[in-house]
C-alpha positions as a Markdown table, in Angstrom:
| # | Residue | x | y | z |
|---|---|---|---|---|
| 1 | Unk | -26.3 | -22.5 | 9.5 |
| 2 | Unk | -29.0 | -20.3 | 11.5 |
| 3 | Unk | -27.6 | -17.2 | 13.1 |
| 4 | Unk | -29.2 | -19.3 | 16.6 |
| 5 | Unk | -26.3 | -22.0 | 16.2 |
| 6 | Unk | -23.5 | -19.3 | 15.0 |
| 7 | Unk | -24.0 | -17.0 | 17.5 |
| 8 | Unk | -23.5 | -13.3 | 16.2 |
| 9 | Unk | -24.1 | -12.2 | 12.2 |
| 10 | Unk | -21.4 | -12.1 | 10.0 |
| 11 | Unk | -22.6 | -8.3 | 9.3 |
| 12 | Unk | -22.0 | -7.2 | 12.6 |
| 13 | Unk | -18.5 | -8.2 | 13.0 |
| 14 | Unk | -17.7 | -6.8 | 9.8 |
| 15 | Unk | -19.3 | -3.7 | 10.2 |
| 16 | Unk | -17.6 | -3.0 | 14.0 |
| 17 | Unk | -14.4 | -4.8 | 12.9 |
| 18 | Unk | -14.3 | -1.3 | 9.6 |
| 19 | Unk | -15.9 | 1.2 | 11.9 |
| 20 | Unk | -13.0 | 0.3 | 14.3 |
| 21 | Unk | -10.6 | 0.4 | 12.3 |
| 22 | Unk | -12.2 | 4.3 | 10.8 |
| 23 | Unk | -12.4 | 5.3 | 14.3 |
| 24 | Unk | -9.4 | 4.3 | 15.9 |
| 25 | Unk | -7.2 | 5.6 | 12.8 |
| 26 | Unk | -9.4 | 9.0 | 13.0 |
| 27 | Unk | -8.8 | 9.4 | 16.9 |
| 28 | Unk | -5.1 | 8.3 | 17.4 |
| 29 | Unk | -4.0 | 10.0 | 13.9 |
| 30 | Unk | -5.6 | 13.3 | 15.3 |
| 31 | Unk | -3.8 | 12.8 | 19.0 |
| 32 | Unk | -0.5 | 11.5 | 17.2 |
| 33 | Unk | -0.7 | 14.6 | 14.8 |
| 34 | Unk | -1.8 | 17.2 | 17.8 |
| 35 | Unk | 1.6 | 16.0 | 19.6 |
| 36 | Unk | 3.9 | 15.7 | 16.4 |
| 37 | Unk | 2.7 | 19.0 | 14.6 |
| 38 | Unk | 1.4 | 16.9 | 11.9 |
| 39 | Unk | -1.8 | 18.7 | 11.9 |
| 40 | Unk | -3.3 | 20.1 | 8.3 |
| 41 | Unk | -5.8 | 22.8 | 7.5 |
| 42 | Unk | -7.8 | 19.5 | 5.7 |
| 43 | Unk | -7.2 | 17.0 | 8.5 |
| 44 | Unk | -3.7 | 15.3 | 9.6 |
| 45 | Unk | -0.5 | 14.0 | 7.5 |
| 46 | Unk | 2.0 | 11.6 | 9.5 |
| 47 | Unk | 5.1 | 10.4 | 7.9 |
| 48 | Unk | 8.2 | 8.8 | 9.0 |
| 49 | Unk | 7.8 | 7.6 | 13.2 |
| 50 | Unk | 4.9 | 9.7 | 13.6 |
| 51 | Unk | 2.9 | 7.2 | 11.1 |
| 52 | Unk | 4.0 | 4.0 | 12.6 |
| 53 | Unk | 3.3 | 4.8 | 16.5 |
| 54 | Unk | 0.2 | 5.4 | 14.5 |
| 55 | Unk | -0.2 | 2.1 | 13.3 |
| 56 | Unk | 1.4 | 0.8 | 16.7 |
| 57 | Unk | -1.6 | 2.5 | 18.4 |
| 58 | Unk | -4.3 | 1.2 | 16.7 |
| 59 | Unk | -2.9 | -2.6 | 16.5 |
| 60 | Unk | -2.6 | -2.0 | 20.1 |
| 61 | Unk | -6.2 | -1.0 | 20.8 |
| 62 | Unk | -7.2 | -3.9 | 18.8 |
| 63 | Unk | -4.9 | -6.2 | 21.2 |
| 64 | Unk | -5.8 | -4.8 | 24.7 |
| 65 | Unk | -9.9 | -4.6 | 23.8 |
| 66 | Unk | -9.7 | -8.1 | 23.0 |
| 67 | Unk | -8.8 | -8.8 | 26.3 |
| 68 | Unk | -11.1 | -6.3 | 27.9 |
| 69 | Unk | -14.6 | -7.7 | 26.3 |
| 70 | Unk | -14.3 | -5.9 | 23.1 |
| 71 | Unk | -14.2 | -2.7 | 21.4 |
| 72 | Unk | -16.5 | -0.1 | 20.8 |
| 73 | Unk | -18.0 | -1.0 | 18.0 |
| 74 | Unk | -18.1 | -4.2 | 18.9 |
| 75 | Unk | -20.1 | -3.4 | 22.1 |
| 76 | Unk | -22.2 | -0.9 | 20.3 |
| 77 | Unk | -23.4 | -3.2 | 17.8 |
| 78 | Unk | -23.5 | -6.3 | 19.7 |
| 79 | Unk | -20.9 | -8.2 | 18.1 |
| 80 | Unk | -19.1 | -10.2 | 20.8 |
C-alpha cells in the first residue's frame, strides 16, 4: 500500500511512539526522583513505590494524550 491510502508512515509512529517513551521516562523519573530523593550524581535511581508511580505516570501520559490529540512526539513529527 502507498503511504496516500495508509495515511501516516510506519517510521513516524515508531519513531514518536520510542522518543515518547525516552522522554516521558527522562521527565517523570527526574520529577519522581526530585520529590523522593532518588536523585544521583549520574542521573536518577527509583526503587520500590517510587519506580512504579513511575511507570504509573508515564502509562498515564500515554492514556490522557490519546484523548487529547496526541503526544508530543507525535504532534512534532506528524504522526496522528
Amino acid at each position: 500500500m502507498t503511504e496516500e491510502t495508509t495515511g501516516v508512515a510506519m517510521w513516524r509512529r515508531i519513531l514518536a511512539f520510542v522518543l515518547d517513551l525516552i522522554t516521558s521516562f527522562a521527565g517523570f523519573g527526574y520529577l519522581v526522583a526530585r520529590f523522593t530523593g532518588g536523585l544521583t550524581e549520574s542521573g536518577f535511581q527509583l526503587d520500590g513505590a517510587p519506580a512504579l508511580l513511575l511507570f504509573g505516570l508515564v502509562i498515564g501520559y500515554f492514556v490522557v494524550t490519546r484523548y487529547i490529540g496526541g503526544t508530543i512526539w507525535q504532534r512534532i513529527l506528524r504522526a496522528r
